[in-house]
N, C-alpha and C positions, 0 to 999 in steps of 0.2 A: 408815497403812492396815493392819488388822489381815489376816491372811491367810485367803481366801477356800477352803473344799471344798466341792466341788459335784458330786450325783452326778447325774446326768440321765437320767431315763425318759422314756420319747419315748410318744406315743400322736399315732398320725395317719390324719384320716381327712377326706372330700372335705365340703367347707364349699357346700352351697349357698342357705345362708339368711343374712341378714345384714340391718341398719336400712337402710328405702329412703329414706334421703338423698341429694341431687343427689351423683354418682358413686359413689353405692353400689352393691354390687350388689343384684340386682329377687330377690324373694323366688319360687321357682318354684309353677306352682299348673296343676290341671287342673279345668277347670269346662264344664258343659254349657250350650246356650246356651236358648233357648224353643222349637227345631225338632228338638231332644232331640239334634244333634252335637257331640263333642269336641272340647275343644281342649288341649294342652298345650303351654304359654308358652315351655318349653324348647327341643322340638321345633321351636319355631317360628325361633327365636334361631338354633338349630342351623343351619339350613337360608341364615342370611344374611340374615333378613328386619328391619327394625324395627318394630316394636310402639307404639301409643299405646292408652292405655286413659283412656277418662273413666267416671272414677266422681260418678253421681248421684243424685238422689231423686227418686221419682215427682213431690213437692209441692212440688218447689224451684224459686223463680222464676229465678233467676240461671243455676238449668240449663236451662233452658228457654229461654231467653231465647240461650244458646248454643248449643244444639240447633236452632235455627230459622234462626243464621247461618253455616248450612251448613258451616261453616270445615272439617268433619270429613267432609262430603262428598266437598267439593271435593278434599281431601287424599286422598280413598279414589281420588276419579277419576281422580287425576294419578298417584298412585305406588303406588296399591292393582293387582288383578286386571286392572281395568279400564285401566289405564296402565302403569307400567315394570315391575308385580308386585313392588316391594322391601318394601311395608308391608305392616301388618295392624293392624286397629283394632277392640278392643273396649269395650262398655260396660257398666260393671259394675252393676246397680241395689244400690243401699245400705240397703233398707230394709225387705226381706224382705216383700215388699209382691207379689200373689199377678198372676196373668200380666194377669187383667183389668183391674188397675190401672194394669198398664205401658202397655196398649193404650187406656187414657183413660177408666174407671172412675173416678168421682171416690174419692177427691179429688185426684187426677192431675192434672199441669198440662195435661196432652193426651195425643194418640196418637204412642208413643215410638215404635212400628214404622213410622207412617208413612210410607212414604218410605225406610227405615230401610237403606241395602244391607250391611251391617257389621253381624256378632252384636251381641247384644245376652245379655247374663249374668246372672239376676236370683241371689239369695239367699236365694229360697228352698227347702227342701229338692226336689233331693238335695245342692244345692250348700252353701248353709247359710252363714254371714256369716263364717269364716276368712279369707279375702283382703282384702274392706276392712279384717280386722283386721292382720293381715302387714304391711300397708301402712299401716297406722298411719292411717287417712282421718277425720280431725276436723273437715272442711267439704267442703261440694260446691257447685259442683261440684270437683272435683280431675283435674288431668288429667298426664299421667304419659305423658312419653315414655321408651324403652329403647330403647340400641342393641343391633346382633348382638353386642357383647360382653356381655352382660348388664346392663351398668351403665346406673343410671339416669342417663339425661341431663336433662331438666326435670321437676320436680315441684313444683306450682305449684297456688293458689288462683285464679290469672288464666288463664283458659284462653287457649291462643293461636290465633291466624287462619294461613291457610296458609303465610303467605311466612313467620310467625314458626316454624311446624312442617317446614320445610325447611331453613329455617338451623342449627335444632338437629341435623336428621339428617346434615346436611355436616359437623356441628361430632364427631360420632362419631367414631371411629377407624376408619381406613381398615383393608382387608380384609387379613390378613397378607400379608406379605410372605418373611420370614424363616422359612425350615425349623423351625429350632429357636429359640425364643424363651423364655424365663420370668419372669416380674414378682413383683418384692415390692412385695406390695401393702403390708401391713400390719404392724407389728411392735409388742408390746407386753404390757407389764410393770410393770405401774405399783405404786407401794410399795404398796397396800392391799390387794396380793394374798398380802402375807407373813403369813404365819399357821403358828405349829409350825415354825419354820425351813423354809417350803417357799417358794419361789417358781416361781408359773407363770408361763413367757412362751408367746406366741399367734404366732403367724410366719403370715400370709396368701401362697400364692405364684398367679399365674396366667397359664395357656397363652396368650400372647400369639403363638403361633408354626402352622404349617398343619398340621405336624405334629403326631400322639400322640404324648404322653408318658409312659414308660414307667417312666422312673427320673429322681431328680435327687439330686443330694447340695447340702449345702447345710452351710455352712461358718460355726459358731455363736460369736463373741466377746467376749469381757468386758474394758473397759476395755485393748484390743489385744492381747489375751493368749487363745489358739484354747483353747476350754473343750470344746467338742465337735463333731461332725462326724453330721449329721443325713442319714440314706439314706431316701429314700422312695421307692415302687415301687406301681406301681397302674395305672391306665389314665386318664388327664388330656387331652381330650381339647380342641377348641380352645374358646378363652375360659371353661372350666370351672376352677374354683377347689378349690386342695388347701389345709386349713386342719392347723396343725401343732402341738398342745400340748405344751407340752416343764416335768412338773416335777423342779423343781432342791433336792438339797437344800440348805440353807446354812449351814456354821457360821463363829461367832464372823464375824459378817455387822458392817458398819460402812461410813458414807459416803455416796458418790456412784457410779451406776457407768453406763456405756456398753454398751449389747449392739448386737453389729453382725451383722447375716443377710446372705450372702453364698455366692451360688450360683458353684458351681466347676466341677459337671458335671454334663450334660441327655443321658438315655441312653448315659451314658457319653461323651461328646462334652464337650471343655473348650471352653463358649464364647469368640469372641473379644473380647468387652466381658461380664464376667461382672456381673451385677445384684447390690446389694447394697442394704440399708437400715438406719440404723440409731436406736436410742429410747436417751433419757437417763432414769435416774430416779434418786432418793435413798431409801434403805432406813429407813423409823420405829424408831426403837427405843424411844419412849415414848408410854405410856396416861396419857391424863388422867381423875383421877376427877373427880365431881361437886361441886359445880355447876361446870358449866365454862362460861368468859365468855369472848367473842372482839370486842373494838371492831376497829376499823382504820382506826386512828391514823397506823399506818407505810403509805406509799402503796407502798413496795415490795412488792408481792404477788406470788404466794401465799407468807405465811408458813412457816417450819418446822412441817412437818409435813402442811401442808395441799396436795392436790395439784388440777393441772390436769388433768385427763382431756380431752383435746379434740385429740387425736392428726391425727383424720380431716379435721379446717380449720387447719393451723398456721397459715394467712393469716388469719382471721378475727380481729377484735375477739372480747375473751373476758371473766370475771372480772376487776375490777382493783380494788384500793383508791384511792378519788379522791380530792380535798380540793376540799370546797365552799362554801370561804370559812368560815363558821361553823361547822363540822365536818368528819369523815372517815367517809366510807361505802364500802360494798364496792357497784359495778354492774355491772349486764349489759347490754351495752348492745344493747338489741336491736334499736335503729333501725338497724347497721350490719351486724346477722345476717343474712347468705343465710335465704331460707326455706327450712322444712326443716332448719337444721344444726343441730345436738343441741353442747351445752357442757355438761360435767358438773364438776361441784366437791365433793372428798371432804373429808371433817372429818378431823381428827386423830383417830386409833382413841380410843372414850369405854370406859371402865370402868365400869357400872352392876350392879357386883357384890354382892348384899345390899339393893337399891332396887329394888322392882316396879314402882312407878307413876312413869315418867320423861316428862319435858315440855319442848317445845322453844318459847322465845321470844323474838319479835326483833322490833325497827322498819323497816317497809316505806313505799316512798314511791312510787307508778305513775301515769301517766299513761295513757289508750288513745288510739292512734291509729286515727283513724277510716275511715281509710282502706285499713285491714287489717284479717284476723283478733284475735285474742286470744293473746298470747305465752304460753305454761305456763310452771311451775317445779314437776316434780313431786319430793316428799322419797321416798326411797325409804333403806331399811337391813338393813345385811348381816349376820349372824354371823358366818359362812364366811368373810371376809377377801376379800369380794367377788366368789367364787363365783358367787353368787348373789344377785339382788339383788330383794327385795319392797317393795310401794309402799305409803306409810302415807296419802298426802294427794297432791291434785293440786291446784294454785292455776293461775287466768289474771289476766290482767290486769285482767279484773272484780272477780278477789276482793279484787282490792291495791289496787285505786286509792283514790288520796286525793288528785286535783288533776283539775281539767275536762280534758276531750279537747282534743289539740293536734296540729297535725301537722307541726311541727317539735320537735325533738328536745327528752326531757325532763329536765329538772333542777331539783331538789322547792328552795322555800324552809324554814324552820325552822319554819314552820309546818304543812307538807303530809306529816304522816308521822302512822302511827298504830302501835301494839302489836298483836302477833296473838300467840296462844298454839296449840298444838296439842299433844295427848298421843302421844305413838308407840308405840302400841301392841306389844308384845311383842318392847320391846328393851330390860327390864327384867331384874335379877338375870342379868349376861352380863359377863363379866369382858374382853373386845375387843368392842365393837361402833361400825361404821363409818356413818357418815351421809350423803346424797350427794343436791344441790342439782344434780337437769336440767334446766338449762336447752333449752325448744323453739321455736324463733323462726320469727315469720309476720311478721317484718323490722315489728315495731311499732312499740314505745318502749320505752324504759330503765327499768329497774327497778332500785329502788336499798334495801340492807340498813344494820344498824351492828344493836349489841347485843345480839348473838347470846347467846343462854345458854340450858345444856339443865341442868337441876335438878330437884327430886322437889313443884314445888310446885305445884299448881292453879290456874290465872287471878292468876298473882300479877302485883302492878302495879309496872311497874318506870317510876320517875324520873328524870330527870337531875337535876332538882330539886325541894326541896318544903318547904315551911317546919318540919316537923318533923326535918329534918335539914337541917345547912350548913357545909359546908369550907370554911374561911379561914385564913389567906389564901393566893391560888393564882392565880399562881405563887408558892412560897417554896423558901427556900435546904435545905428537907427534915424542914423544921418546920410542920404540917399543927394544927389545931386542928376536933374536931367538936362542931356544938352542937346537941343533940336532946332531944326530952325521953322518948323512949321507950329500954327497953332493947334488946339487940341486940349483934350482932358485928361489929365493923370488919376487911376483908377488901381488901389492895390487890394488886396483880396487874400485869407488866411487859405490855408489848404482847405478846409469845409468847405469851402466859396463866399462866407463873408464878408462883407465888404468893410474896412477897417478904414478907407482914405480915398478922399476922393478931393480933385483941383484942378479947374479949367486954367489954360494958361493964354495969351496973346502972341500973335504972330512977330516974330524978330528975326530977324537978317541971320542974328545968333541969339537963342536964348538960354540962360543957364539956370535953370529952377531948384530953390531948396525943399525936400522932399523931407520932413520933421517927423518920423516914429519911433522915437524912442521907447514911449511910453508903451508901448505894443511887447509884448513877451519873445523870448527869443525864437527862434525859427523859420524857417522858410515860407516867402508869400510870394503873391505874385503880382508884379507890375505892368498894367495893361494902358497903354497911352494911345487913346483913339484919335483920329483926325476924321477928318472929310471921308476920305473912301480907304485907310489902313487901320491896321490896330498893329501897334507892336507888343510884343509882349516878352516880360524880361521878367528869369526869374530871380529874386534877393534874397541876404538873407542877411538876420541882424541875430550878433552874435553877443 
């Protein structure tokens, strides 16, 4: 292990926004209701109360349809003003749709006030469509409980009936206990944040305790060895979150490393069970240039280089490489994905240094289950080493399918797969640039990749096989023979994606090419033979 310096600048400041995924925390928002009074969601929290909010459409049957079985009523009766005072229920109209329509202007499903004893929030100005954004709202209705700690307890496309919105609020964390208390929430560091020898890590901590806090130290580790000693000082009040950026610099960086967060002292007071957390990650130290191909072959996933982002579910099903009988593909599988949880998957930093027009594509295999929403996978890419992250394309389960709806779990035959291409817009001529597959799960079906490759060529058609090209025989002992009649480059490549052989060949009527790797260790690689406007691509293996 080469030897680590690290200088560390701290920048810290109170985190109150974050993704509303089930126990996340709820994004804070103040909105007027239709009788022109405030509310602020924070305030509200503050005070010990729980929160549900359903968000709907004036023209939406399914909301309507839950609107009329009282479930949210009844809930306001039993534990709202009118019963033990612990809740508070709003509903947010989604559609910027003007007060007359809420009140059953058509095209309205009806009159939403009717009856109505709980605000009611529309979108339109002064309030203006921010919060269904915050919250990320891609079907309604959507209903969204919070407890007094902020965090979101259910967020769901199935709205619940009361006894199911009671169970949730039992299911909350009880009211503190503990004077002094502090939580790590979050910690995190993942390689695609190295860029310039810099690494950021994120430390999430929160007041879990009755009291303010005032000060805390917090005790920062690498691979068991104390690298720095983090003091923060502010006013953290209860269930309120202090987020912590800390970047590092690093030289002569190599490996594997551990960072451990570890609270030591809360107002100067050394806890007596001090809270810690801690994140693994492995440090990239190489770029791949163009065209870059990724099969998977190897079912041990994720590959060098490529990482799992998905810190916030470690129990979930995530990314894996499968084998399906007739081949190996990468899935997500999202019939086993909580709704709501986000899975991210970063590529190996690409190099499209001197290439303006760069193009990503791959074989996709989806099912929809019908029984649920539409699963995303949106592509989004970074310069910044993950800074920051902009979205090139958003896919669901609509745009992928290639096999009938089922509602048992999916798994494509060899026949049920089709090529997609997409251009990535202005992540050309960039000497690091990161690629990153989010997964969004509405607990659907499985979605399944293979043949990934990002290259400079437009709709080009990629083969496993095709009668102007043909490797034989395969399996051999490293003796490969191609017979094509067009000219082209033969190009083979290890499961990692390194390139192991490469040989231009000349146009023949028939040409029969000796393909010489012996000397390459046994296993499966991949042979990629480019021409003019195809790539084929075969996979070998030398036994």
């Amino acid at each position: 292990m080469k030897k680590i310096l690290l200088i560390l600048l701290i920048l810290i400041s109170v985190d109150l926004f974050s993704q509303p995924q089930d126990g996340s925390l709820a994004p804070d928002f103040t909105m007027v209701d239709m009788n022109g009074n405030n509310y602020h969601l924070y305030d509200i929290l503050d005070s010990g109360k729980y929160v549900i909010i359903d968000f709907f459409g004036t023209f939406c049957g399914p909301c309507w349809q839950y609107h009329q079985s009282k479930a949210l009523h009844h809930a306001w009766e039993a534990w709202g003003p009118p019963g033990n005072n612990t809740l508070r229920i709003f509903m947010i109209e989604c559609d910027g749709r003007p007060d007359s329509v809420i009140q059953g202007k058509p095209p309205s499903e009806g009159d939403w006030t009717d009856g109505t004893p709980f605000p009611i929030l529309p979108t339109h100005l002064p309030n203006g469509p921010l919060v269904p954004i915050k919250y990320h709202i891609t079907q309604e209705p959507t209903v969204i409980i919070i407890c007094p700690d902020k965090r979101v307890k259910y967020m769901g496309f199935t709205p619940p009936d009361s006894a199911k919105i009671r169970q949730f609020m039992n299911n909350c964390p009880v009211n503190p206990i503990d004077s002094l208390k502090l939580i790590t929430t979050s910690i995190d560091s993942v390689p695609y944040l190295l860029c310039n020898d810099s690494l950021k890590v994120y430390i999430n901590v929160q007041n879990y305790g009755i009291k303010t806090i005032n000060s805390f130290k917090t005790n920062l580790y690498m691979n068991g060895n104390l690298i720095d000693s983090l003091i923060w000082s502010g006013t953290l009040s209860k269930f309120y979150v202090a987020n912590l950026k800390i970047t590092s610099k690093i030289n002569n960086y190599d490996g594997s490393y551990k960072l451990l967060a570890k609270t030591e002292k809360i107002n100067n007071i050394i806890p007596p069970l001090p809270d810690s957390m801690a994140y693994r990650f492995t440090v990239p130290t190489t770029k791949f240039d163009l065209p870059f191909f990724q099969s998977f072959s190897n079912i041990s996933f994720p590959y060098d280089y490529w990482t799992l982002d998905d810190t916030s579910y470690p129990n979930d099903s995530t990314w894996q490489a499968i084998d399906l009988t007739y081949d190996t593909a990468l899935i997500i599988p999202f019939y086993n994905i909580p709704v709501f949880h986000e899975h991210n998957l970063i590529f190996p930093p690409i190099n499209t240094s001197g290439i303006n027009d760069v193009y990503l594509h791959f074989d996709v295999a989806a099912s929809i289950n019908p029984s649920t929403g539409y699963d995303a996978i949106t592509i989004d890419y970074s310069k910044d080493c993950g800074e920051k992250w902009h979205n090139i394309k958003t896919y669901t389960t609509y745009n992928f399918q290639t096999a009938p709806e089922t509602l048992v779990p999916f798994f494509p035959n060899d026949t049920q797969w089709k090529t997609m291409s997409l251009m990535l817009d202005s992540v050309g001529d960039n000497n690091m640039i990161f690629l990153r597959f989010s997964a969004g799960s509405t607990k659907g079906n499985n979605i399944f990749f293979r043949n990934i490759m990002i290259n400079n060529l437009a709709g080009i058609n990629i083969y496993d096989y095709c009668y102007n090209a043909k490797v034989y025989p395969n399996p051999s002992n490293g003796t490969f023979y191609l017979e094509t009649k067009e000219a082209g480059k033969i190009e083979i490549y290890d499961i990692t994606g390194k390139s192991v052989y490469n040989e231009s060949i000349k146009n023949y009527n028939t040409s029969i090419n000796l393909i010489n790797v012996k000397n390459k260790t046994t296993g499966i690689y991949i042979l990629k033979f480019i021409t003019e406007n195809k790539i084929y691509i075969n996979k070998i293996i030398i036994n």
